[in-house]
N, C-alpha and C positions, 0 to 999 in steps of 0.2 A: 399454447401448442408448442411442444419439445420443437426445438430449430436442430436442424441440420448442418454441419459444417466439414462435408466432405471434399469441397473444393480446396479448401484451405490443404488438409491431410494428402491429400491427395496429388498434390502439386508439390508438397515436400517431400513426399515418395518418389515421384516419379526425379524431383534434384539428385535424390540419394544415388539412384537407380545410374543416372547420366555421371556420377562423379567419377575421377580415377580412385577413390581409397576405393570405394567398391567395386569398382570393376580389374582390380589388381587385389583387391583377398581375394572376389570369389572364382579367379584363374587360379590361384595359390592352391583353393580345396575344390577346383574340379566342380564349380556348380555354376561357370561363367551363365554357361546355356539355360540351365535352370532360372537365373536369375531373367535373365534377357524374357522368357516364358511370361514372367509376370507383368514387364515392362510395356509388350506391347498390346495386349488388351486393356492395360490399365492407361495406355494413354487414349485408346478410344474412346474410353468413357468419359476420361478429364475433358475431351473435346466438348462434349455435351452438357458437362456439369454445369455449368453458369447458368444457362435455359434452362436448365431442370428444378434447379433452387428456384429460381423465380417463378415456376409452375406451380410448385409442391405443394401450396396452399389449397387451389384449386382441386387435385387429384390427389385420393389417399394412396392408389398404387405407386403413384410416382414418390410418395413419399415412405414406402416402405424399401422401394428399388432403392433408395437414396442412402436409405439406413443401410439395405446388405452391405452397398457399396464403402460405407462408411467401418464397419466393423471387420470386412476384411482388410482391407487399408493398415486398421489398425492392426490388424496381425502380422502385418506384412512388416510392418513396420517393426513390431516385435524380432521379427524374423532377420530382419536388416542389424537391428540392435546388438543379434548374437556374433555379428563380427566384428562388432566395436569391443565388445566385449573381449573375445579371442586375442584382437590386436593388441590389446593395451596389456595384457595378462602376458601377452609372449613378451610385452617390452620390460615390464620389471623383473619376470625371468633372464632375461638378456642383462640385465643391467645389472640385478643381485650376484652371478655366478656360483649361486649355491648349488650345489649338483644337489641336494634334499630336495631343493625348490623346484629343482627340472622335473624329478624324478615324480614329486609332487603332481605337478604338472601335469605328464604321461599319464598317470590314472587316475584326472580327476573327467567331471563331462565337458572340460574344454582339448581334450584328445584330440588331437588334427582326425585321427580317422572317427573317432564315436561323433564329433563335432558336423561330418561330413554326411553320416548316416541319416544322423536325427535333421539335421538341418536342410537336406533333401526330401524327406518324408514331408515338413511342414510347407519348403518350396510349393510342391506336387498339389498341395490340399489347396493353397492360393491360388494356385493358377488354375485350377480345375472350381472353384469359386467366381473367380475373376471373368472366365471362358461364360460361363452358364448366364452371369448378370450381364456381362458384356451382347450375349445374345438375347437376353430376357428387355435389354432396354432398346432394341431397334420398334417394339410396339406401340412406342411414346412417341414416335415423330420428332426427335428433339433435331434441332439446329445446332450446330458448330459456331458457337463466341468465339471470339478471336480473346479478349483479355476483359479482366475485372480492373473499370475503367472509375469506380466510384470513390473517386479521390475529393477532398475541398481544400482550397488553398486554408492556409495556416494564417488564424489573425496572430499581434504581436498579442504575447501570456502576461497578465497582469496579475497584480498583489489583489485577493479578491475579497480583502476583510471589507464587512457592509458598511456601501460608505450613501448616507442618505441622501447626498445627491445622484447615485448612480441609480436610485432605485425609481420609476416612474409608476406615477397613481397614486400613491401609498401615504402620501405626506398627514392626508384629513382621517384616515386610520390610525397612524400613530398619535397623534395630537388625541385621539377619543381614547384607547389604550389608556397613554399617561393620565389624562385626567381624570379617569377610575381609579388606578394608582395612587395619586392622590386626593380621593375621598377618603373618608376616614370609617366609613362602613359598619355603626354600629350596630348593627340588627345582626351580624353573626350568620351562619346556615342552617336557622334552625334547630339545633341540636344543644342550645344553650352556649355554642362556642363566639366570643365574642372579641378571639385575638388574630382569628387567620379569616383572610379575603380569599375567595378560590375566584379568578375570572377564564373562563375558558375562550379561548378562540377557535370559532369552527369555521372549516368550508373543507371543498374535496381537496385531491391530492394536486398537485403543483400549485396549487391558486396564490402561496406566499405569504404562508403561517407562518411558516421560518423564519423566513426576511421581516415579515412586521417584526415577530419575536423578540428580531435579534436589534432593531431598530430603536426599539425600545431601551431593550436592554443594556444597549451601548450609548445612549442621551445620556449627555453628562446632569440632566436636570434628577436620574436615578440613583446617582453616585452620592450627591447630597441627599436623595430622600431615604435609603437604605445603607446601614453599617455593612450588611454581606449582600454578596449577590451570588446565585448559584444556578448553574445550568448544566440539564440531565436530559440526556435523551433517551427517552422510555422504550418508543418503537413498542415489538410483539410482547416482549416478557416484561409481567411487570411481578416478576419475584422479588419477594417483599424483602430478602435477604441482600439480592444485585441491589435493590433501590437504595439500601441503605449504603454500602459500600459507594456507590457512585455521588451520592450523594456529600458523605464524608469526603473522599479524594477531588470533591468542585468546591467544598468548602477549605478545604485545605492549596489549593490555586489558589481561592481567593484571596486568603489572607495572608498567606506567604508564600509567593507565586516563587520566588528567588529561591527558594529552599524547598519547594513541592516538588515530590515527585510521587508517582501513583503509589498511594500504600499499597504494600504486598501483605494486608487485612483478611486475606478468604481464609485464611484456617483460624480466625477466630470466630468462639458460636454466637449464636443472634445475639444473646444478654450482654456479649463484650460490646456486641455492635454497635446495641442500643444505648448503649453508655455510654460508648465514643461517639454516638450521632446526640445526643442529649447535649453530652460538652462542648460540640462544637457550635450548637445553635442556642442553646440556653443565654438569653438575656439579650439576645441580637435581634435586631430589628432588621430584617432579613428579606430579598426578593428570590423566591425558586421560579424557573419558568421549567417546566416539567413538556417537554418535546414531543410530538407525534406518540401519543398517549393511544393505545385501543384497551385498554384492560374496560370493564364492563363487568367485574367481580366487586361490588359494593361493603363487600367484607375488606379485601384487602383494599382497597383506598382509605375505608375507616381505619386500618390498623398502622397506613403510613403516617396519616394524619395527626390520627394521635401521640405518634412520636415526634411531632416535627412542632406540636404545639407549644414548645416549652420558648419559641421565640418571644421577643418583646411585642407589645403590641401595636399593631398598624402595619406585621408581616404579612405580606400577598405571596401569594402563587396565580402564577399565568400559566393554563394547562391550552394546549396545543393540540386539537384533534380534530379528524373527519368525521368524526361520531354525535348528531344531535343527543344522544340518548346518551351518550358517559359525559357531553355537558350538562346534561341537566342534573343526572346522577351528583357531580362532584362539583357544581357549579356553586358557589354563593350569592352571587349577583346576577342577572339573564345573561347570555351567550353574547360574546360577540359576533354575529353572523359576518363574516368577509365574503362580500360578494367579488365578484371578476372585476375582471379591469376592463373601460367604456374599451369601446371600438374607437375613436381616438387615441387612445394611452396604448391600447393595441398595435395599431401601427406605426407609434414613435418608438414602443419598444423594435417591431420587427424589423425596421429601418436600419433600428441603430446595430441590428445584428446581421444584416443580409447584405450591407454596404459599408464602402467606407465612408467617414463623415462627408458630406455634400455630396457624394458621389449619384444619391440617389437621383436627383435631379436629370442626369444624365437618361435615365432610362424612365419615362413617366407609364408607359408601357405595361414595364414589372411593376409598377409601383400599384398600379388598378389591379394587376394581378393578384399582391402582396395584399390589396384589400380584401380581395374576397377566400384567400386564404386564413387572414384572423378573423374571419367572420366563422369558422368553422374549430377553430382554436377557443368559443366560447368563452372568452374572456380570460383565460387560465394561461399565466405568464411565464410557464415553464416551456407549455408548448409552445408558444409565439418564441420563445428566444429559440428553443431546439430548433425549428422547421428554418427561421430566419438564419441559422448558424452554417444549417445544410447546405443554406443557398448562397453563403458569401463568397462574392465574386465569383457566381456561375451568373454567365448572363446569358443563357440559352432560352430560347422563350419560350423550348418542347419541354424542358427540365420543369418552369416552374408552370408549364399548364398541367406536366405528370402530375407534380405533390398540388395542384388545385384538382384535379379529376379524377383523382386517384380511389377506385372504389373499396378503398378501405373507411373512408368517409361515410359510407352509406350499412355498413356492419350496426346491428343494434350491440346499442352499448349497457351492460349491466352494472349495478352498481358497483362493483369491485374491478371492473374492466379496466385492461391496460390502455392508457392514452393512445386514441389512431393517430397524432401527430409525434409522441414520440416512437411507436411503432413504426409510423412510416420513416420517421429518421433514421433510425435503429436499418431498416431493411437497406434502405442506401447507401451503408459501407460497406467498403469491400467487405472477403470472406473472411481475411484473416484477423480484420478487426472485428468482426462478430463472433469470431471466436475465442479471442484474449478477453472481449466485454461479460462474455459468459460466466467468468471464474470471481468476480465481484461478488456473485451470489451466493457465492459459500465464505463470503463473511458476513457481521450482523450489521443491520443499519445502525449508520452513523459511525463505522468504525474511521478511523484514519490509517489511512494509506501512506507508506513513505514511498519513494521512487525504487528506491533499494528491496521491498518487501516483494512490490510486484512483479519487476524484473525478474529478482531469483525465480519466483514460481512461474510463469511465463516462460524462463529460459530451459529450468528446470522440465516444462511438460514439451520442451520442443518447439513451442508456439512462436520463435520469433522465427522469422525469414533470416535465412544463412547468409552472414556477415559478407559484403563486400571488402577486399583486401583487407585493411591493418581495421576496419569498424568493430566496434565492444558490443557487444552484445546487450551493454546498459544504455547505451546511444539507441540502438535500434528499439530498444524498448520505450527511452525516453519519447522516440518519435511519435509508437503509439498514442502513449500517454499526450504527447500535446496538439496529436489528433482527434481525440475521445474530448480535449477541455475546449477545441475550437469548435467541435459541436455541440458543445453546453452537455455535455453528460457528466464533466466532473463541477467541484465546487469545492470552496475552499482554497485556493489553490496558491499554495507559500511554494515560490523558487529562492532556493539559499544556494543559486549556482550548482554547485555539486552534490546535493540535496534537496528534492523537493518534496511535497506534502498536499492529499488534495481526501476530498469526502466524496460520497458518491450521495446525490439527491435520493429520499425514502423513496419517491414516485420513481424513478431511475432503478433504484435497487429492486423495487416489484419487477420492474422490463426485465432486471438481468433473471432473476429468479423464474419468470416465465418464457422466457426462452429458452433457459437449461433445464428445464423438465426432462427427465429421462437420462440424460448422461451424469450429471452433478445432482447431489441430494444435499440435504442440512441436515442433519441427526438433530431431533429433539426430542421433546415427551411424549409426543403425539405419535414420531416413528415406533414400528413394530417391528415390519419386514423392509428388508432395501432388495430392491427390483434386482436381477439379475444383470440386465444393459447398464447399472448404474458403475459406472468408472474415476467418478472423483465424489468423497464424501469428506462433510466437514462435522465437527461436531459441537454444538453450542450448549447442549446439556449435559450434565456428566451421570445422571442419573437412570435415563434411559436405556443403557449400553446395556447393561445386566440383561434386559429381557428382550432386546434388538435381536433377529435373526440375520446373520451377517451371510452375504452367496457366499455359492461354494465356487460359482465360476471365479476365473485367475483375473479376468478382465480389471480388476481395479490398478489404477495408478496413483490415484492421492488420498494420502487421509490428514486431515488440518485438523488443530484444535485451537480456532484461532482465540479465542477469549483468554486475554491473562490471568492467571494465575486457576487455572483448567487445566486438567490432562488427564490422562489416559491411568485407572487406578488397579487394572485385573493385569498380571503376569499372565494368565493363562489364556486371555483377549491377545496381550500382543504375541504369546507365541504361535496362535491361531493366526492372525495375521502376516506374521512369517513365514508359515508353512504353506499359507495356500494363497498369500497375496506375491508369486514373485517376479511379478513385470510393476511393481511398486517404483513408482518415479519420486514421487514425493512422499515421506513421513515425518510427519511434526508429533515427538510426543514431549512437546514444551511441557513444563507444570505438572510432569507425572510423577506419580512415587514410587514407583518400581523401582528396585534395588539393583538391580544388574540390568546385563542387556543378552539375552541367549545366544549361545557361541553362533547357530545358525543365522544371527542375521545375515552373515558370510551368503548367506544363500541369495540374497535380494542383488542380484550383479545387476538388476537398471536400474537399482538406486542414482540418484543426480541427486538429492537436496534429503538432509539427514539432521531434525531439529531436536536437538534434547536440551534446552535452554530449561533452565532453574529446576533441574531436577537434586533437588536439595540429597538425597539420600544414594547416587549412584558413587562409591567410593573407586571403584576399576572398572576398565572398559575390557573387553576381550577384546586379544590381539588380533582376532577375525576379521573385527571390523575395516583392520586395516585391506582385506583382500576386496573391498568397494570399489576395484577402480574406475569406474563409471561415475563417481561422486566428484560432485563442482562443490556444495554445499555443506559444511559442518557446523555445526554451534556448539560448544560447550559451553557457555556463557551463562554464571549462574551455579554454576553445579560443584558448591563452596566445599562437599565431601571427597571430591577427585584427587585424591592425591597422588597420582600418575597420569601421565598420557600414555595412550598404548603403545605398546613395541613394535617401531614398523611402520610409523607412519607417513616416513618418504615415498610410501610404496604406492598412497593415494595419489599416484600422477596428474589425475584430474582435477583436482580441487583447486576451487579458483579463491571460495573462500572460506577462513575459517576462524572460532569465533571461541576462544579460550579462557576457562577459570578452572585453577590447578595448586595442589600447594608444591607441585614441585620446586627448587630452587634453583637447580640447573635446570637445562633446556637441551636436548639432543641436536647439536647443529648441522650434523650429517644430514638428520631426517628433516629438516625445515629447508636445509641446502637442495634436495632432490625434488621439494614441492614446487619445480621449472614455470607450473602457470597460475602458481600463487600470486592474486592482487590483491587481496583486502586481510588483513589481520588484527586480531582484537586479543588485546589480553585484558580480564579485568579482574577485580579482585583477586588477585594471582599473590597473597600478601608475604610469601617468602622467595619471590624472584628479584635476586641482585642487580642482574644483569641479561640481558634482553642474548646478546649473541657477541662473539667477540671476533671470532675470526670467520663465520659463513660469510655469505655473501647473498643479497636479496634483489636480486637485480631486474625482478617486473614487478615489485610489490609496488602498488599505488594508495594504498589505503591502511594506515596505521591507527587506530586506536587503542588508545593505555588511559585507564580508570581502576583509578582507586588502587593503587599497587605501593602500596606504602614502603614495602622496604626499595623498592627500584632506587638506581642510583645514577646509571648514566643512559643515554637517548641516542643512538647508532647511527647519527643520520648519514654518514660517509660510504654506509653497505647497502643505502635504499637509492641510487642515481633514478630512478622512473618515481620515487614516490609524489602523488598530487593532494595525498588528504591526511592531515594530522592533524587525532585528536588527543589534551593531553590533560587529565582531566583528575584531581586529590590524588595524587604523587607526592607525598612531603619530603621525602629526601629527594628529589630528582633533581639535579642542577640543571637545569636550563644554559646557566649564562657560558656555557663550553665557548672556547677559541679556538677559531682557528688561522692556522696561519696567512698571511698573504700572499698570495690575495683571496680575497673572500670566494668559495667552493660558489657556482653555481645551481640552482636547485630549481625543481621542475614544479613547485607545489602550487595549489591553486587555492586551496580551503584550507586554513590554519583555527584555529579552535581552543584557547586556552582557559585553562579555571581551575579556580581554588591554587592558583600558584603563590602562596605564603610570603615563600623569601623572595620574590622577582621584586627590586626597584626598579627598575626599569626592563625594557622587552628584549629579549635576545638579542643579540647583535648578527646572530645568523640568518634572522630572520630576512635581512637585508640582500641576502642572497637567492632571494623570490620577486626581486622588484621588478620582471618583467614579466613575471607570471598570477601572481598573487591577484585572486580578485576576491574572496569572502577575508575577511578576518573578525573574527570575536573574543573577545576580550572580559571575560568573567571574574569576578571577586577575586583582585589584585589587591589586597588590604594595602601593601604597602608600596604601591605605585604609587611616583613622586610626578613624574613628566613622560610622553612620550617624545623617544627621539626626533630631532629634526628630519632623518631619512625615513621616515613614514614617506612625507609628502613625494620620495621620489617613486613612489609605487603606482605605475602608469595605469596597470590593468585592475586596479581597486574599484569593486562597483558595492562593495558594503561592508559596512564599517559596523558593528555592535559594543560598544562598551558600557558596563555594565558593575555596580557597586565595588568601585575601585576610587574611595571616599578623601582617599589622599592626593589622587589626581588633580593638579590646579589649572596645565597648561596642555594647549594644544599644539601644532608646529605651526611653525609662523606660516609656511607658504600650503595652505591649505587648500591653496587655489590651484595648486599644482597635481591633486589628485581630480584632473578631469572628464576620468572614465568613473568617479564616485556616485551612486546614483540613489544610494539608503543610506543615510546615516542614523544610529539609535544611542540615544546618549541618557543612564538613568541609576541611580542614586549612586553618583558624584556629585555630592550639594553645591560644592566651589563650581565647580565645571559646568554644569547644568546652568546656574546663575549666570556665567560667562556667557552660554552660549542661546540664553531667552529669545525666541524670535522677537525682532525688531530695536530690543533694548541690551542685549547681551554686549559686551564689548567684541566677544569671538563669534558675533552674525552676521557681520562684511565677511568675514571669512568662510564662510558655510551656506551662506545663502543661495549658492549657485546649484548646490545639492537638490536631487528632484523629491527626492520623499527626507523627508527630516522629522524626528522624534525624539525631541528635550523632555526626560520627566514624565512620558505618560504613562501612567498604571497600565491602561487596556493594553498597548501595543506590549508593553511588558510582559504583561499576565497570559495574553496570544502566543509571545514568541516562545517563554520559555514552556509552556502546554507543548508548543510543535517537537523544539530539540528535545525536548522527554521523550516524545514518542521517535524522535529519529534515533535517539541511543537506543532505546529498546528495540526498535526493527532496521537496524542499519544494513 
């Protein structure tokens, strides 16, 4: 059932409502009173909202009142929006002094007086909306909540790669796994094939396919038994064409994880595919473990299969599904049935997630409580962590009699039905986090998330709660995010400091998808028409679009194409979308081939986030786009035919970040000078830029990325005083080793990032001017680093260290001991260094040993890390 989240909406309207910018434009255009109209029926109903969410299930009236209230909201909101608009459009008028621009101006529909006309007309229709719901909901009876109190304290955030001691029950399931693995299986499937094992593992959705999966997959007893190992997650589509591509870009991690990066392979046809999928498995005695598998098409498994056959023999595949019937389909050997975990192992898991260690004792109470709650949790260890996560450190004893009496317990459950324990979890946060959780759904499973991806779209649709004094907007998001991980709804979850990276569980990503019924769509093959109420669409097939019926209503805001190297292929789709989508917050057309962009994008004034990332073929942008000033979000990145930036692009006042590939060779410094709330900026493959900027000045930039700009030559850091994150990344002319005079400049930076630096013998010396701030540093293919300096060790706030095939390296600084905020160190192909630093026998492991996570030499943690920073350059 579509959830409702007008509490949330509604409570940010009514901040707008109460702020002074609004209540000083709308005295400026004469609609103070008007406004105020909306204000206060709309606070009567927020009174009631909390009681009424909580009803809504029970009563469908209440949950249609819930809806009007939510879609006017949103209009209202619309309505609010057009004097951000106004404001920001009079400030670059003010600040250009072009009398064309004023004059401009005066007749376009941001007219002080047309702007007054129309913007009272829409007032009038809200508040006369507002008035009728506002009296239509006194026949519910609701009660007045004081606040949405459904908060859980925060455990501390762990590195979350499968570690088999953290996993409970599971140990006499792997152990039967491997030793399938290792039979030699010759009876084949029947079909005369006598060189591939297919073992399936079945059970329902959270039971901990995955985690055996991965359990296995990471036993080093695998590594010796298999030359490749490759893991794919299948989920819904199993187009034979993605299989292969995925397939390809896991075998390619495997075998040179240090040099992989996701082939950009979709515009080659199947026969190239299969060629490149032939040569990379041919003669390799190979493990694929093939992930949440539903396909149930016995044509197309025959047809992956046979291309995968060209391995050595004694290659297995471990297929992963809820499905008895596509194990038996694609099975070789009988299914491994995974049953649940005892009631025992149940509630050591719920213990370990509802309490702090020994704490439980304290309370024997909840603890009989906590019994008869994973007695209802069915042995499935997703829900026993989710429901225990909800409860840590609530020691109320009405709390957990609610989630034990809770008659969502008592609902029949169908076989595709959403878990009532993550349900019930899911319903016990606040509104605002049910409504960020919502927007998961419109990416596919298994995608990864970087901290930077979600944010943007989250800030972009308004969803976060308006910043307390000097707070970023990325903070307030981070909070979410390590709210959602302490109730077990994320996984995966790498913190690199100022960067992090997390998965959303398949069973998890069903909850989000069913609870955005109706507001959020997927575009697929199966889509025909998209409902009218539908306001954010994402699109994961590119084939469908053709004969999609797109509304005619305006109500859309987001359209995502989140699959790489996907986008958006009709000119005449996106000039439709221009024309009639223009309350559009977000549009990503990453991966499109459209050749220009129509001068009317100009029209999209709520544009916030504007994605045209590797669109290989746009050579100019019209200078229109510059009239966005509502845009926080740009990307050019990728778009290797641009050889201009538009004219005019100071004038994007808003823009917080933006994300460059250009062949210009100068850079307009005026216009980079005017972008006042610029933090993050990226150039990459920019390959005729000299020089970055010479006399502007960048004085809130926090976030520098430069990749791959070969002709660059020098690094500006004197005009970034606030920057915290440099990346610097195949630059081959760039001198690094710059001086400066004494005394060394102070610098604010937290995350430093370097790779493929050629000529560096040693690390900067400026670097040194971070030692009280400095807490990630990575250190990538430094061929001809000799030593790092002794002043490493004076780096107080250092919590992780990466270095990384820099094979000249011999020595580490002597006072190693001196970095004791260090908490990761990764140390791998440095043959000398690595030998130095062997636990227990290394000469340099008195020196390191006090480190709480340490990694000398290991492939896995290697092949992990460099997968994540892949995906964080591509979604930073």
């Amino acid at each position: 059932m579509a959830e409702i989240y007008v509490s949330n909406i509604s409570a940010s309207l009514l901040g707008k409502l109460a702020s002074h910018v609004y209540e000083e434009a709308s005295r400026a255009y004469v609609v103070y009173e008007d406004l105020q109209g909306i204000k206060d029926p709309l606070s009567i109903v927020n009174g009631v909202l909390l009681g009424a969410e909580e009803k809504k299930e029970q009563r469908q009236g209440l949950r249609e009142w819930l809806r009007q209230i939510q879609n006017v909201c949103y209009d209202a909101e619309d309505v609010l929006d057009e004097f951000e608009c106004l404001k920001l459009r009079k400030q670059v008028v003010k600040a250009s002094g072009s009398t064309s621009m004023k004059v401009g101006h005066f007749f376009s529909s941001l007219n002080p007086l047309v702007f007054r006309l129309r913007v009272t007309r829409r007032i009038k229709d809200v508040r006369e909306r507002l008035d009728k719901i506002a009296a239509d909901g006194n026949k519910f009876g609701l009660e007045r909540i004081g606040g949405d109190h459904r908060l859980v304290p925060r455990r501390e955030m762990t590195h979350s790669h499968v570690d088999a001691s953290g996993v409970i029950g599971r140990g006499n399931d792997r152990e039967e796994i491997i030793k399938l693995l290792m039979q030699s299986h010759p009876h084949g499937d029947g079909d005369g094939d006598k060189s591939l094992c297919v073992i399936p593992i079945v059970g329902i959705g959270g039971l901990g396919k995955t985690t055996l999966a991965k359990l296995v997959f990471n036993d080093k007893r695998m590594d010796e038994l298999f030359q490749l190992k490759m893991w794919v997650c299948v989920s819904d589509d199993f187009d034979i064409r993605q299989m292969i591509i995925k397939i390809i870009n896991s075998a390619a991690y495997a075998s040179a994880p240090a040099i992989a990066t996701q082939e950009n392979i979709s515009s080659l046809d199947i026969e190239q595919l299969q060629s490149r999928l032939r040569y990379k498995l041919s003669g390799q005695k190979f493990l694929l473990v093939l992930d949440d598998t539903w396909n149930d098409d016995r044509a197309k498994w025959t047809e992956l299969k046979d291309l995968i056959k060209v391995g050595a023999a004694g290659s297995k595949i471990i297929v992963t599904t809820r499905s008895n019937s596509i194990a038996s389909m694609i099975g070789t050997v009988p299914s491994y049935i995974l049953e649940g975990l005892s009631i025992e192992n149940c509630l050591s898991l719920f213990v370990k997630w509802a309490f702090k260690e020994g704490e439980e004792k304290k309370y024997p109470n909840l603890v009989e409580i906590g019994k008869e709650i994973v007695k209802k949790c069915q042995g499935v260890p997703l829900a026993v962590r989710t429901l225990g996560s909800s409860l840590f450190l609530n020691f109320d004893l009405e709390r957990w009699e609610f989630v034990r009496d809770n008659e969502i317990w008592n609902l029949q459950q169908k076989k595709n039905d959403i878990s009532p324990a993550l349900k019930l979890s899911y319903d016990q946060m606040p509104s605002y986090l049910r409504h960020c959780f919502a927007f998961f759904s419109l990416y596919p499973k298994d995608f990864g998330f970087t901290g930077a991806l979600i944010a943007n779209l989250w800030a972009a649709l308004g969803l976060l709660r308006s910043p307390v004094g000097s707070q970023k907007m990325e903070n307030i998001a981070r909070q979410y995010v390590d709210e959602l991980h302490s109730r077990s709804f994320l996984e995966d979850f790498v913190d690199l400091g100022h960067f992090y990276y997390f998965k959303v569980h398949d069973l998890v990503h069903d909850l989000a998808l069913y609870v955005s019924k109706g507001e959020l769509l997927v575009v697929n093959y199966r889509t025909r028409n998209i409902p009218e109420q539908v306001r954010h669409l994402s699109v994961v097939e590119n084939d469908p679009l053709s004969h999609v019926v797109f509304p005619k209503s305006r109500r859309m805001r987001t359209i995502l194409f989140p699959i790489y190297g996907m986008g958006a292929e009709s000119k005449n789709l996106l000039d439709t979308w221009i024309k009639r989508y223009k309350y559009l917050r977000v549009l990503d057309l990453s991966d499109s081939s459209v050749e220009t962009l129509p001068n009317s994008i100009a029209k999209l004034q709520h544009l916030r986030a504007l994605h045209l990332t590797n669109n290989c073929k746009i050579k100019r942008l019209p200078h229109s786009i510059c009239k966005l000033q509502n845009l926080q979000y740009l990307s050019l990145r990728g778009c290797i035919e641009l050889e201009t930036l538009p004219k005019g692009l100071g004038m994007l006042i808003s823009l917080r970040k933006l994300y460059i590939t250009t062949k210009q060779s100068i850079l307009s410094e005026d216009d980079f000078a005017s972008l006042s709330n610029l933090q993050t900026l990226s150039f990459e493959y920019c390959d005729n830029l000299k020089f970055l900027f010479r006399g502007a000045q960048l004085p809130y930039l926090e976030v520098l990325l430069i990749q791959s700009c070969g002709s660059l030559e020098s690094l500006p850091l004197h005009i970034l005083p606030k920057l915290e994150v440099l990346f610097v990344i195949r630059c081959e002319m760039l001198n690094l080793s710059f001086n400066y005079e004494s005394p060394m400049p102070r610098f604010r930076m937290k995350f430093l990032h370097l790779e493929h630096c050629s000529r560096q013998q040693t690390l900067p010396q400026w670097i040194q001017g971070a030692a009280d701030t400095l807490q990630t540093l990575l250190i990538l293919h430094f061929p001809s680093l000799e030593f790092l300096p002794e002043w490493l060790a004076t780096m107080t706030r250092l919590k992780i260290l990466h270095i990384f095939n820099c094979p000249q390296l011999l020595y580490l600084p002597s006072d190693m001991l001196g970095l004791t905020a260090l908490e990761r160190l990764i140390i791998d192909a440095c043959p000398e260094l690595c030998r130095k630093c062997h636990p227990q026998f290394g000469e340099y492991w008195s020196l390191i040993a006090h480190i709480k996570h340490i990694s000398i030499g290991e492939t896995k943690a290697r092949q992990r890390l460099f997968r994540i920073q892949s995906q964080l350059r591509l979604r930073l």
